[in-house]
C-alpha positions in Angstrom: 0.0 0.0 0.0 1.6 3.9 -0.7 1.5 6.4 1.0 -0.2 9.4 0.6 0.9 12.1 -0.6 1.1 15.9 1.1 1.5 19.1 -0.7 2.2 22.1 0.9 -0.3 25.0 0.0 2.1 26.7 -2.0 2.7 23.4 -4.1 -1.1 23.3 -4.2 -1.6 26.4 -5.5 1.1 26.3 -7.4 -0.5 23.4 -9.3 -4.2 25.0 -9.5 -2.5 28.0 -10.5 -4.2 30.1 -8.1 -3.1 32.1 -5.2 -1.9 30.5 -2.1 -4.2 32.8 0.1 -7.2 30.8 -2.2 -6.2 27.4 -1.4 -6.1 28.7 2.0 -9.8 30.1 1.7 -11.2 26.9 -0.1 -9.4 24.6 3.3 -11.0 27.4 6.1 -14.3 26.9 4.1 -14.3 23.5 3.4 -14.4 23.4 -0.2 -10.6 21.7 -0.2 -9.7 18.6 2.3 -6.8 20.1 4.2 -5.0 19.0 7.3 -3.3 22.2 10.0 0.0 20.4 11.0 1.8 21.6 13.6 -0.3 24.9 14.3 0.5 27.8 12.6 3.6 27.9 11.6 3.9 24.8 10.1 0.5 25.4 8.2 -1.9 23.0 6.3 -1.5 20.3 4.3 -3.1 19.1 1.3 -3.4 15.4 0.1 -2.2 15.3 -3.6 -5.2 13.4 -4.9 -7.9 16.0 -3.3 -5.3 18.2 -5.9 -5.7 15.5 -8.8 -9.3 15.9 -8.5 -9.6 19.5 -8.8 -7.5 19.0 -11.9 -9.3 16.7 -13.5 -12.5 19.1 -13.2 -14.4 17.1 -10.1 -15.7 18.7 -7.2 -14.4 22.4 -7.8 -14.4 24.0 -5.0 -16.8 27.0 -4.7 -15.4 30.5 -4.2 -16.2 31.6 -1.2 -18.2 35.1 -0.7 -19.1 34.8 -5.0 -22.7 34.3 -5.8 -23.9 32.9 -9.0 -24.4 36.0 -11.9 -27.8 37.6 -11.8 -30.1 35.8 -14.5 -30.0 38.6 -16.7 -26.3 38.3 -17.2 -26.4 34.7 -17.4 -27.6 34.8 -20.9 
């Protein structure tokens, strides 16, 4: 069995090319599994394969604080 693998936020981010403040966003929010190792200062972890995923298109995580555009704009 392998093991996991753990990607520091700015690894995450780096592969979701989005900032690292986001990836730390979508953990806070839940929208990305995320471990806190260590308490701050070693900050959170993210599994490679919650990463994968994103990648791939499933389960995008949802912005926090954007609504979905007005119906009128939607057209």
């Amino acid at each position: 069995m392998s093991e996991e693998e753990f990607l520091t936020v700015d690894e995450a981010a780096r592969r979701l090319k989005v900032h690292p403040e986001t990836v730390r966003r979508w953990i806070r929010s839940g929208a990305l599994r995320g471990n806190l190792i260590g308490g701050d200062r070693a900050g959170y972890r993210v599994p490679a394969s919650e990463v994968e995923l994103r990648l791939r298109g499933h389960e995008q995580p949802e912005l926090p604080g954007v609504s979905e555009a007005p119906k009128e704009l939607a057209a």
